[in-house]
N, C-alpha and C positions, 0 to 999 in steps of 0.2 A: 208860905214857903219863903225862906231868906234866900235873896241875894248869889250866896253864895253857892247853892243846890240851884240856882237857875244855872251859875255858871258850869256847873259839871254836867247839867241835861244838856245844856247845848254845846260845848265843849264834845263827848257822846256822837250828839249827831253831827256835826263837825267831819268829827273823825271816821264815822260810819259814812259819810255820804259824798267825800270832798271828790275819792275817786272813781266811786260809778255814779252811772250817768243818769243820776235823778236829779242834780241839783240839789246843791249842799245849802246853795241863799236860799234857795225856792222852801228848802226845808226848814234851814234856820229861823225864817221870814213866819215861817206857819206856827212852828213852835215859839217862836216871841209871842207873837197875837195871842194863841190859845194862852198859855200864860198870865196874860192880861200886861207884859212889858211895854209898857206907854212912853218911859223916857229915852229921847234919842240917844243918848251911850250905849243901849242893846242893839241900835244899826250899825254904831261904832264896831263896838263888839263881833260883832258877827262874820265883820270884816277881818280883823284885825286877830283873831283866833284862827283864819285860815291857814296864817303863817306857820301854828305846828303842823298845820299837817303837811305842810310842803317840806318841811326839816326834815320829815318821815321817809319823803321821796330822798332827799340828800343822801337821809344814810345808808339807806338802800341801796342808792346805786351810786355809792363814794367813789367805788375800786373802779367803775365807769368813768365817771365824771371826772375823776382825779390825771385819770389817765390822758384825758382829751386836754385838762389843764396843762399838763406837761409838754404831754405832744405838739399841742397850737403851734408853735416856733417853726419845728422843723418837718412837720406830718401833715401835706396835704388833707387829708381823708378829717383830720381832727379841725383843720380851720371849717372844712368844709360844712359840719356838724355845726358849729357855734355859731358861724354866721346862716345853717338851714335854723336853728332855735331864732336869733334875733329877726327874720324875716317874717316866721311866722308870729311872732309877739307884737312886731311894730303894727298893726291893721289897728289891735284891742287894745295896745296905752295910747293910740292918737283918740280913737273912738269914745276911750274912756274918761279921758282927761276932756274930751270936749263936753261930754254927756254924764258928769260926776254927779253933779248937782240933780238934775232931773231926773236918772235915777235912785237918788237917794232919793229923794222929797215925794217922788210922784209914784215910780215903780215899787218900790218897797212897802208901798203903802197901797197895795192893791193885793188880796189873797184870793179876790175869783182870778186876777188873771196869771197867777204863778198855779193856780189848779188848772186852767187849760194852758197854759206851756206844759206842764208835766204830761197834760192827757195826751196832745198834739203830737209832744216831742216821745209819746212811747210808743204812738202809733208808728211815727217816722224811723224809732227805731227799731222796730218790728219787720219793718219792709226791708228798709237796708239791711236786717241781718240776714233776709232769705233771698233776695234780689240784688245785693253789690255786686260791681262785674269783679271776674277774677282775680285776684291778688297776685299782685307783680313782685311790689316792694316787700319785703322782707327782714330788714335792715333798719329800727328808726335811727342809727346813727348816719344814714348812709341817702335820706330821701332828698330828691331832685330839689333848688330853689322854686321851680314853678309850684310844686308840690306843696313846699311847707307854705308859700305865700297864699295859695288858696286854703288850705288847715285855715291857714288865721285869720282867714275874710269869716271862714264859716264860726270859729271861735268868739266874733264878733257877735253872732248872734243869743251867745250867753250873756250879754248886757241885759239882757232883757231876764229876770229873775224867774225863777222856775224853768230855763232855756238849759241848763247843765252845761258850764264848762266842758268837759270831759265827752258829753255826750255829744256836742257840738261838732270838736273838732275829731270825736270819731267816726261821726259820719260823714263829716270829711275827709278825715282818710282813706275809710271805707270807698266813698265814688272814687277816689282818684289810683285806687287800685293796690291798698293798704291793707296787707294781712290782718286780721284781726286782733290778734295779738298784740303783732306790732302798733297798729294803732293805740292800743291802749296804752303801752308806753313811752310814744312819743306822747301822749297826751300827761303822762305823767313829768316829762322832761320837759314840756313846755308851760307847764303849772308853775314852773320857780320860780321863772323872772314875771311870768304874768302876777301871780300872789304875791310875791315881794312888791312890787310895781303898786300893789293895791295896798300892799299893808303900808307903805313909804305914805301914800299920796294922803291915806285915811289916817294914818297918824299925823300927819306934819297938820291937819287940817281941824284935828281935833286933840290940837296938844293940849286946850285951855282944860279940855273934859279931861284929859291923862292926867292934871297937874294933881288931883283927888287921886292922895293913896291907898281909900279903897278900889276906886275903880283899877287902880292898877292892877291889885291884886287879884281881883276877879279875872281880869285879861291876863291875867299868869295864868291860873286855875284854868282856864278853860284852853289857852296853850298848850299847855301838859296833858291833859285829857286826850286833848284832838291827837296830839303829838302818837302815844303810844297807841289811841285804837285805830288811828288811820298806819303803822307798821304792822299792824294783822289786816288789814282789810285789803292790804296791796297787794298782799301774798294772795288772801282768798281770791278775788276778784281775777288775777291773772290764769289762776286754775278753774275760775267757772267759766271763763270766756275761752278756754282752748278746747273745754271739754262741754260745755253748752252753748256759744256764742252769747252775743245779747239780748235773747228773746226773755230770757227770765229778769232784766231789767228793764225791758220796754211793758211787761204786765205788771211790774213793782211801781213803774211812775204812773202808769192806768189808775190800777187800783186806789193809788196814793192819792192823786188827782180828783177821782171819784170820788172817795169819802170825804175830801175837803169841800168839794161844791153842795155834800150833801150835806156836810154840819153849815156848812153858811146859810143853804137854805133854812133848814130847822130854827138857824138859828136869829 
């Protein structure tokens, strides 16, 4: 299989997985191995293609975000929004930039245990979606600073690969009294600066592997991929979660989880 047909399957899951809460590394991480992708520019990669799907969020919600750009100056409610975003970000770039190396080197290289972060984190999300106490917040433009700084203690704990971004900080939402819905959107609005954050530190880190214009190209490829099927997948995901909550993605990381520890064992 060329090179370039890796970069559209994981590009694919990229995009399918960036915004529910399976874990897009945890997946990307599984689908490298099984492939047999041995050289470290596919961890590069992996990283470094999450960037489209965060564009996806961009454009989504432009006529959002453009508007809080404007407002900032003179709109309370607007500062109040971008400094709730920077609060909850700052926990995951101090934690990340301390702990870059050792996650790459050691965590990435472990697929029993992004198959029990998946099993773990779909149990956890299971519970939390029958058991959160009621939802207050309603509003992700509008949540308390206490609020967004605990989101991103709990966001922290997706350093740990197969942990889910997304699934992270929605159930941290979720405890601190976070519609479900809304959750999922703040979790999308605080994906930018976190994934940017990731895609800056992983590029500037591996500009020597970028300076190869194929690999470039591959990391377009798989941008654009991710890019357009994470723009259907935001739309799904926000109409499965107001009309089923997340129980059908806490049996997706089970299930997913399951079969990895069983092809490892087999294997």
């Amino acid at each position: 299989m060329s090179d370039w047909i890796h970069a559209i399957i994981l590009g694919l899951i990229e995009g399918l997985t960036e915004f529910i809460p399976v874990s897009s590394t945890g997946m990307l991480l599984l689908a490298k191995q099984a492939m047999g992708l041995k050289d470290p520019f596919w961890d590069t990669f992996c990283v470094l293609i999450q960037l489209g799907a965060i564009l996806a969020v961009v454009v989504l919600y432009f006529r959002r975000l453009w508007a809080v750009a404007v407002l900032v100056p003179t709109v309370p409610r607007a500062r109040g929004f971008v400094l709730s975003i920077l609060v909850a970000f700052l926990p995951a770039a101090v934690f990340g930039l301390l702990l870059h190396d050792v996650i790459k080197q050691i965590l990435f290289e472990s697929p029993r245990l992004i198959c029990w972060a998946l099993i773990v984190g779909g149990v956890v999300l299971l519970v939390i979606d029958r058991f959160a106490p009621y939802p207050t917040r309603r509003d992700p433009m509008a949540l308390p600073l206490k609020t967004s700084f605990i989101i991103g203690l709990f966001q922290c704990l997706a350093l740990v690969p197969g942990v889910s971004r997304s699934g992270a900080t929605i159930v941290g939402s979720m405890l601190m009294g976070v519609e479900k819905r809304v959750a999922a959107e703040f979790s999308f609005l605080l994906a930018i600066p976190v994934m940017a954050g990731a895609f800056t530190v992983d590029a500037w880190k591996s500009r020597h592997e970028l300076a190869n214009i194929d690999h470039i190209g591959l990391v377009a490829v798989g941008f654009v991929v991710s890019f357009f099927v994470a723009l259907a997948v935001i739309r799904a995901m926000l109409n499965i979660v107001t009309r089923r909550g997340y129980a059908p993605f806490g049996w997706l990381r089970i299930l997913i989880g399951g079969a990895g520890l069983a092809l490892l064992t087999m294997g």
